[in-house]
Each structure stands twice: as C-alpha cells, then as structure tokens.
C-alpha positions in Angstrom: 7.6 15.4 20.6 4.6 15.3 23.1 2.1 13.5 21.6 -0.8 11.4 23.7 -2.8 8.6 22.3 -6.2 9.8 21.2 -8.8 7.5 19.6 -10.0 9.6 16.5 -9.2 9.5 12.6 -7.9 12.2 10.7 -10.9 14.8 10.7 -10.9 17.4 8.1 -12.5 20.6 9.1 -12.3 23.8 6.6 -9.0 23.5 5.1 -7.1 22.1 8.4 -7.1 18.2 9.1 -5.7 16.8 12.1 -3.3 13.7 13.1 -4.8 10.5 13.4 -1.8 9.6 15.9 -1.1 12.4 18.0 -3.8 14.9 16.6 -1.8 17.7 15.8 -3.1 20.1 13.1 -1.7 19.0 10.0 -1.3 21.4 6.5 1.9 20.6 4.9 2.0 18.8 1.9 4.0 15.3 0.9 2.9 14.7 -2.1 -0.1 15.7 -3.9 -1.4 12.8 -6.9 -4.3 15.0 -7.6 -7.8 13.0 -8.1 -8.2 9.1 -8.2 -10.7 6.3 -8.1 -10.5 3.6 -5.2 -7.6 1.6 -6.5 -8.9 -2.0 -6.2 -12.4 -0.7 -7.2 -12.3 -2.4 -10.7 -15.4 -1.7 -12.9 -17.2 -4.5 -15.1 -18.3 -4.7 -18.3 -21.9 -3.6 -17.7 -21.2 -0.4 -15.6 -18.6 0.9 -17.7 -21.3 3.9 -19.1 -21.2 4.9 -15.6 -19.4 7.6 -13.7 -17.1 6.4 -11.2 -16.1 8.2 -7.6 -13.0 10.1 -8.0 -11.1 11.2 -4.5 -7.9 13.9 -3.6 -5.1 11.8 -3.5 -2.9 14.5 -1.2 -0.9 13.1 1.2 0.2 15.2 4.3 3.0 14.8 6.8 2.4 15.6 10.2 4.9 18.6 11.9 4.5 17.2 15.3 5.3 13.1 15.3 6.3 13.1 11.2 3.3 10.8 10.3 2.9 10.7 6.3 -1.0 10.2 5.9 -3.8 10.3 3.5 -7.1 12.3 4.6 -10.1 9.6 5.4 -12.1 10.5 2.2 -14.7 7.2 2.6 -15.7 4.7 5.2 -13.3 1.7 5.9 -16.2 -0.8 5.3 -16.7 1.0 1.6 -13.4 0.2 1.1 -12.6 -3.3 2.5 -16.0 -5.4 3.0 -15.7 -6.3 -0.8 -12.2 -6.7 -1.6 -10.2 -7.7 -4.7 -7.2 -8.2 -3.5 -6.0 -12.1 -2.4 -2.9 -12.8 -1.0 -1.9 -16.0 -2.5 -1.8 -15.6 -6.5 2.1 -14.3 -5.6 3.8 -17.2 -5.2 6.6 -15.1 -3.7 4.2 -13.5 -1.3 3.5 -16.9 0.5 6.9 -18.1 0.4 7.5 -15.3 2.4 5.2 -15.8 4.7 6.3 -19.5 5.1 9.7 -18.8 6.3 8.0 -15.9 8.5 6.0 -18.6 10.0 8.8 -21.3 10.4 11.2 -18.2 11.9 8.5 -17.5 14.6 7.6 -20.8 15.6 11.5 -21.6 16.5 11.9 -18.0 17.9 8.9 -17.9 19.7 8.8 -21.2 20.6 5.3 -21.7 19.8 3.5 -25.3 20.1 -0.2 -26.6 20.8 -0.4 -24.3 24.1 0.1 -21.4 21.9 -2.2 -18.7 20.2 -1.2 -16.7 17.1 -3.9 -13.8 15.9 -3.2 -12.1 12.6 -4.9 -9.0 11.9 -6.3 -8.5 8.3 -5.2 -12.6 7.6 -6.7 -12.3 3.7 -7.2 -15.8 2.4 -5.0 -17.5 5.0 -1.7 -17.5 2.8 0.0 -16.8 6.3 -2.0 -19.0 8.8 -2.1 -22.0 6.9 1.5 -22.4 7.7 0.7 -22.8 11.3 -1.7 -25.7 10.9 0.8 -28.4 10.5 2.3 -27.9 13.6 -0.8 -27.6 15.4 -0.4 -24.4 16.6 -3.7 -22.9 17.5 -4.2 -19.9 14.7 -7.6 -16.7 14.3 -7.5 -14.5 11.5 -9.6 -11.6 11.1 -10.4 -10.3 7.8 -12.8 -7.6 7.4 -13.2 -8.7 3.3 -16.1 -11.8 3.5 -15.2 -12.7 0.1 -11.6 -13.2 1.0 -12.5 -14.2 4.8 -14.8 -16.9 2.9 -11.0 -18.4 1.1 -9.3 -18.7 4.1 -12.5 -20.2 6.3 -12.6 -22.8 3.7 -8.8 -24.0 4.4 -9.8 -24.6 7.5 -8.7 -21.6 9.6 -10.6 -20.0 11.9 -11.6 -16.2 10.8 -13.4 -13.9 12.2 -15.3 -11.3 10.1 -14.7 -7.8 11.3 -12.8 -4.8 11.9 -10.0 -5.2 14.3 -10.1 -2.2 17.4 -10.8 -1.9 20.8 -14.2 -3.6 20.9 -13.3 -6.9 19.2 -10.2 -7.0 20.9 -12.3 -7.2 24.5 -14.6 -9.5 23.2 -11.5 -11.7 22.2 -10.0 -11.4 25.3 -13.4 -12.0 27.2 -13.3 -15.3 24.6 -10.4 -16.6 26.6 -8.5 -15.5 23.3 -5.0 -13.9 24.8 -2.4 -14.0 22.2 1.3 -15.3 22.3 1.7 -13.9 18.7 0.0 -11.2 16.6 0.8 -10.7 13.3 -0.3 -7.8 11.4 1.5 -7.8 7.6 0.6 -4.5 5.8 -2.2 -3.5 7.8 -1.2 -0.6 9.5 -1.1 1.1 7.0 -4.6 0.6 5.9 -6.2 1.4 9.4 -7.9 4.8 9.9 -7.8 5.3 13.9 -4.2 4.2 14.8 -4.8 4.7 18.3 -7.8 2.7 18.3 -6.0 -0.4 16.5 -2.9 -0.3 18.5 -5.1 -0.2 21.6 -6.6 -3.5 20.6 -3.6 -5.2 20.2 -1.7 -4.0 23.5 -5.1 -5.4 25.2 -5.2 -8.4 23.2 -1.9 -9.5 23.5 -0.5 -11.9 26.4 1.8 -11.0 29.3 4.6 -12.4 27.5 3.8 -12.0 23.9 4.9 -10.7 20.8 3.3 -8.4 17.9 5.0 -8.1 14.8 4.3 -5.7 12.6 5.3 -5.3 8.3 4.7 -2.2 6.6 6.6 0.0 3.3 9.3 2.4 4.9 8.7 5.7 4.1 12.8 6.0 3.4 12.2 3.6 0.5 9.5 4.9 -0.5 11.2 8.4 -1.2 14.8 7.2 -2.1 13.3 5.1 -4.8 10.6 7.4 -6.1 7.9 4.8 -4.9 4.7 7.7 -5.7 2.4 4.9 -6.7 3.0 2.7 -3.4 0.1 5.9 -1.9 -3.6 5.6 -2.5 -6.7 5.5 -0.5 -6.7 2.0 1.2 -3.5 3.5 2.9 -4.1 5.9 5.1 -0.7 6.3 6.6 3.6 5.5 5.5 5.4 5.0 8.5 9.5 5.2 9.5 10.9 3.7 12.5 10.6 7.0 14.2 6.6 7.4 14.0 6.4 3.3 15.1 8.4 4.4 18.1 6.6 6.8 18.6 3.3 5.0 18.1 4.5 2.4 20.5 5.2 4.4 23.4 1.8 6.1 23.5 0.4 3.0 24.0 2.9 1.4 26.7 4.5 -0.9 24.2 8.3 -1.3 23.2 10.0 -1.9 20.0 12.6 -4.4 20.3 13.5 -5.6 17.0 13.7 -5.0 13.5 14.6 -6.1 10.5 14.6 -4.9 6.9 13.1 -6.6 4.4 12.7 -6.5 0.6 8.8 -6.9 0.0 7.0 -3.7 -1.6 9.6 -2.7 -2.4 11.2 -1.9 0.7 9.6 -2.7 4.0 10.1 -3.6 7.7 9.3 -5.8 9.8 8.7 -4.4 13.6 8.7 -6.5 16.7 7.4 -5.0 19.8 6.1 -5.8 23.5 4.6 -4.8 26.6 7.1 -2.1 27.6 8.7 -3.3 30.6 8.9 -6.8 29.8 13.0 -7.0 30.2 13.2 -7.7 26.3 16.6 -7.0 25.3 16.5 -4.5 22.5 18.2 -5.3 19.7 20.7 -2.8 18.3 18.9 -2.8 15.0 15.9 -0.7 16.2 19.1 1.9 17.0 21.3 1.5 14.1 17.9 2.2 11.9 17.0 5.2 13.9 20.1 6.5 13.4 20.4 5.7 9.4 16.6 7.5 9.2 18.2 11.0 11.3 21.2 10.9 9.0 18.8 10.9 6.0 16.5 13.7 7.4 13.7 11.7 8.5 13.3 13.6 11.6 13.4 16.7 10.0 10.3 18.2 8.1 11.7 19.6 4.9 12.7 16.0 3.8 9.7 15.5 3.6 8.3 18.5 1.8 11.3 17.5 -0.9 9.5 14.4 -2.2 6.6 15.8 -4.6 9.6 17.5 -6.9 10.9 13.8 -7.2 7.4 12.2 -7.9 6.9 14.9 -10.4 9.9 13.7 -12.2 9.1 10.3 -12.4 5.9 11.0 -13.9 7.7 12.9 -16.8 10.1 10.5 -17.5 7.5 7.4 -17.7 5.3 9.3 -20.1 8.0 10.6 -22.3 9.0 6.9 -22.6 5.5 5.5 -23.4 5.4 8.8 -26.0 8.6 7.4 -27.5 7.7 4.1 -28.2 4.1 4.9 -29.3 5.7 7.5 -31.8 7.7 4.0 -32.9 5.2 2.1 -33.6 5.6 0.0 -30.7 3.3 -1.9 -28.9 2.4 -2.0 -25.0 0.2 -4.1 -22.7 1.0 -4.4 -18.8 1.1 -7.0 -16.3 -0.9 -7.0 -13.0 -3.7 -4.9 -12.0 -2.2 -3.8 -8.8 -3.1 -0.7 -6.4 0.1 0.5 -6.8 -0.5 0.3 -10.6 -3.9 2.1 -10.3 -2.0 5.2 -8.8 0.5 5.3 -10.8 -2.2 5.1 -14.4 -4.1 7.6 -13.0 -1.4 9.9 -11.7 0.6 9.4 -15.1 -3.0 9.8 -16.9 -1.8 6.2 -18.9 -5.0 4.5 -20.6 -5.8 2.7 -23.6 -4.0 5.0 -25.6 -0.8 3.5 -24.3 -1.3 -0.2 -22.8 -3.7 -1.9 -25.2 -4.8 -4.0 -22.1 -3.0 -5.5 -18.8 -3.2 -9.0 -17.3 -3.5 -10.6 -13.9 -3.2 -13.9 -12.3 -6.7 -13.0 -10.4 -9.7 -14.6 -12.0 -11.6 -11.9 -10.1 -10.4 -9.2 -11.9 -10.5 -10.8 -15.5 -13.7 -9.1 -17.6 -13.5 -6.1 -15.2 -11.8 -2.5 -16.2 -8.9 -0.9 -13.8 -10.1 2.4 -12.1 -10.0 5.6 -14.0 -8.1 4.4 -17.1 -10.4 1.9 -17.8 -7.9 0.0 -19.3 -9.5 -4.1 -19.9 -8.2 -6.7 -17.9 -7.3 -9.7 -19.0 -5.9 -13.8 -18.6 -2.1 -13.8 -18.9 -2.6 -16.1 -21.7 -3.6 -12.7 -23.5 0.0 -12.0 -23.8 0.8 -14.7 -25.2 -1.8 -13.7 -28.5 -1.1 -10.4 -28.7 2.9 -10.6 -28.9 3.7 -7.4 -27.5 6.8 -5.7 -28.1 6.3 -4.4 -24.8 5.1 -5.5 -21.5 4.6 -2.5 -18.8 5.1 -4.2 -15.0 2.8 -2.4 -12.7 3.7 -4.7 -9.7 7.0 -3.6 -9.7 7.8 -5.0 -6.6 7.7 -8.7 -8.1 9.3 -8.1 -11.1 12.1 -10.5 -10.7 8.5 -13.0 -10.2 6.7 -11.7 -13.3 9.8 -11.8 -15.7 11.1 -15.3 -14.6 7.5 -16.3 -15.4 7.0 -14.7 -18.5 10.6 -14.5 -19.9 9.0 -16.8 -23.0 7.9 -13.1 -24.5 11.3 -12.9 -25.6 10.9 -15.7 -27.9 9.2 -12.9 -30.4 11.3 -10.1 -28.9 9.6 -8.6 -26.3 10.8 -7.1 -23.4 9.5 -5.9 -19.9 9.1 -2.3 -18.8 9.9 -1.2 -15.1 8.8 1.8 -14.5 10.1 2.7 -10.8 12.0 3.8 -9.2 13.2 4.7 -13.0 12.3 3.8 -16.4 15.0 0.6 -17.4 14.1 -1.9 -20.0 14.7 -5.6 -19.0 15.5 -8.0 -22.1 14.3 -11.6 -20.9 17.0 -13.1 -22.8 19.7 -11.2 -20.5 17.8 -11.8 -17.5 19.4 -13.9 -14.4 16.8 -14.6 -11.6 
C-alpha cells in the first residue's frame, strides 16, 4: 500500500468519492442501507407534521488501504453540537470505563505530575474516575449540552472539535499529554488525517494514546448492519489502524479485544521510535484478520448479501408474531437501533412504542419510524408479550434489569447477529 497522510475528508465529485485516509478514489460498495434520518436526531411532539432530512446510507470500502467509510453527507457541527447521546445511563458502560481508568493509572503510572486528555469525553463517565487520585484530567466534547454534564462534575472540558488547531493551542497551553484517550471517536471523525495529526502533536515524548473503536471483523462475522450510520464515518480493522498510524509517525504497540459494541478493540500506540516493546497481540490479530480475508477486497464486497439476510429474517419474525396476535414494544432508542428501523422499514405497525433510560429522549419520536419514546416504566403498563432489544450490545444489561416482564410472560427479542428469543425465566446473567 502507498498511501500518504493528506488532511481532507471524503469528497464526492460526480459519482467517484475519495479516501479520507489515503485519498484513493473509492467506488466499491460495502454495504448499501439505502436512505435514513440522522440516527440520534429524535423528533418531538410538535414537529412531527414535519418532513425530516433523509441521507444515502452507502457505505464504501477503500481498494487502496481497506478503509470501510460512509460519504460526509452533512457538517460535523449539524451532527454533534446538539447531541442526544450521554454516556452514563449504561451502567455497564462506566463500569467499563472504571477498570479502564484503574488499568491505566497502574500501567501508566500516572500521579499528580500527570496529564490525561480524552477526546470526545461526553458527560465525564470516563474522567471522573481520575479525580480521586488527583490526576490532572481535560475533556473535549464538541456536544455543549453534554460538555455542560460533565463541566458540572467538576472536570475540566473544553468545547470544541478536536484537530490540528486545538491541539497547538493546547500544546501552546502548556497542555502535553501523558495519556489520550479517545473511546469511540474515531469513528465519528471526518478528516482522519487531520485528527490523528492532533494527537501525534499533542501527545508527550513518552506518552500513550489509546484508542477503542467496533472491529470491522465483528462487525461482518456477526451481521452487525445496524452498528453503520451517519455519525460514523468510518469501521476500522487492525490493518487500516496500522496503517493510519504509520502515516503519521506513530506505532501500534498493543491491543486488546474487548466485548463492548459488540465487538471492539482497544488500540495502544506511540511515537514510533520510542523503544516500546510491541506486544505480540498487535501480530497475532494481524494475522487472524489475513486469515479471515481482511486484506483482501472481495471480503468485503461479500457483506451486503449477509445484511440482506438479516433484514429478511427480522421481518419475517415480527410478521409472524403480528399474524399471532402478539404484541411488541422495544427497549432503547439507540443509533444502532435507528439503522436497523429504518433499514428493516419497522414502525408503529410492529413495536407499539420503545423505551429508554434517557429523560432526553422521552416525549420525542425515533428518526424515520417515528415510533414514540417512552419511560421504561411504560413497560411495565403495557405488558408486552414482547420486548424488541435495539441495544443489542447490552442485552445481558437490559434483561437482567427487566427480567420482571416474565412475571406475565414476556420475553425479549434479540435481533443480531440473529433473531433468538430470550425467556427471562431461563436467563443466567
């Protein structure tokens, strides 16, 4: 592969985009969802006799450096200045991040003389964990309504996009960090080059950036379809982070697998040249993605058949039950879940409504479908016989929760990476 660093998003022009990491022309298709809303862009009550922005969800890969991406279809800032999404309703979610936190402060041996940076820090369910031990901590959150959550808990946030520029105003700041953190953000930037330039500047002699994103291999072994939409931008193996990392004179030294999203990893990477030992996970991982065709283009190309499937197999299981009488609500109002309603074309004529631990989203209508969110208590009225899990990825959360529903019978849908029904009474958490 010869690829160099060049500071541009994907640009469509005609019919041909390009690569927002190594700007290759780029025309083969991954998967192709066909038209959606913005998947956190929830609609209230009193807009609902509106018409609502519907974008090509097509996803690409890249021949050159293998890169699965999304076209840029709107502006970062229409997507992320307001957001809906706050880390630290999933109690799970910030567990994890606690042991992250407790892992890095023994590995890292970080103390009072130390600076952490994480990059898109939400409400500070990460940070937070830092405080106690004094270590000195700065988010920055592009969302001021989520910034605003985590300013209040006392960490120090600053409100912006993450690139180049802020990175030299950080660094100008006196702001070098020992540690930057960067949980499912990668994803979600536009100009890679651009992002990973920051963080190479604004990182410390010594330090350490550690990155967490989905893997693309779990992502298509496990029919993961709805885990794309348009606050993601690109789905990354350990190949294109390699990759990525050299451009911009950085090394991957570690990595580790983790269970989150269904499937992610967790990167950890340095100034190249720092004497790091690398790890023999970052090899044994490369090797596991060749020997499943990850470096090869027509695994790739493979995936939409699969997705297709999916799709047919969750309707004709909603069909089934509907033709029986049954009846369905969901849990969660997720981005993932948005995807996979529009895609799947599920609405009110299916899930009579879905629930969410988020006060934000209660009152409001999930993109597309329009299908009313509500309490969780809302369950708990309707008796469902059904209950649909759109976060997949916490179901093992949700259901220990919730397992009360099968006090009148109910039972919990999963609907990827197949359709399996979960009786609460059988369930072991």
């Amino acid at each position: 592969m010869n690829v160099q660093p060049k500071s541009m998003p994907s640009i469509a022009t005609g019919t041909t985009s390009f690569c927002r990491l190594c700007n290759a022309p780029i025309t083969t298709t991954f998967v192709d969802l066909g038209l959606s809303p913005l998947c956190e862009s929830f609609v209230p009550e009193s807009r609902m006799h509106e018409m609502e922005a519907f974008f090509p969800l097509h996803a690409f890969v890249c021949s050159e450096c293998l890169l699965v991406q999304l076209e840029q279809q709107v502006s970062r800032e229409a997507i992320f200045e307001e957001y809906a999404y706050f880390s630290s309703y999933s109690s799970s979610w910030v567990a994890h991040a606690k042991a992250y936190c407790d892992d890095m402060i023994a590995r890292l041996q970080l103390d009072r003389q130390s600076m952490v940076v994480e990059l898109a820090s939400n409400d500070g369910y990460l940070l937070q964990h830092f405080l106690p031990s004094g270590i000195p901590v700065m988010g920055v959150e592009p969302a001021a309504n989520v910034a605003r959550v985590a300013i209040e808990k006392g960490i120090p946030t600053r409100v912006d996009f993450f690139g180049r520029a802020l990175a030299a105003d950080m660094v100008i700041e006196g702001r070098r960090a020992d540690l930057i953190i960067g949980n499912n953000v990668l994803a979600q930037v536009p100009d890679l080059n651009d992002f990973v330039a920051g963080m190479k500047m604004l990182l410390s002699d010594e330090g350490v950036i550690t990155l967490e994103f989905p893997h693309i291999l779990a992502l298509m072994t496990f029919n993961q379809f709805d885990t794309i939409y348009h606050e993601h931008f690109s789905y990354f193996s350990m190949l294109t982070v390699r990759t990525m990392a050299r451009m911009h004179d950085l090394e991957v030294f570690d990595v580790k697998e983790i269970p989150t999203h269904g499937g992610s990893l967790r990167v950890y990477l340095t100034h190249a040249g720092n004497g790091f030992a690398v790890r023999p996970s970052v090899g044994a991982l490369i090797a596991r993605e060749i020997a499943a065709g990850l470096d090869r283009i027509e695994t790739y190309t493979a995936f939409a058949a699969a997705a297709r499937k999916t799709k047919r197999n969750i309707l004709s299981f909603l069909i089934d039950a509907k033709e029986a009488g049954k009846s369905i609500c969901g849990y969660g109002a997720p981005g993932k879940g948005n995807t996979l309603l529009n895609y799947c074309g599920i609405g009110t004529d299916f899930l009579d409504f879905t629930v969410d631990l988020n006060p934000y989203k209660h009152g409001r209508f999930t993109p597309g479908m329009r299908i009313p969110i509500r309490s969780v208590e809302a369950i708990e009225a309707a008796k469902p016989d059904y209950v649909f899990i759109l976060p997949w990825n916490l179901k093992d959360e949700i259901i220990a929760q919730m397992r009360r529903i099968g006090d009148w019978g109910g039972k919990f849908v999963v609907p990827i990476p197949f359709v399996h029904i979960v009786d609460p009474k059988e369930f072991a958490s």
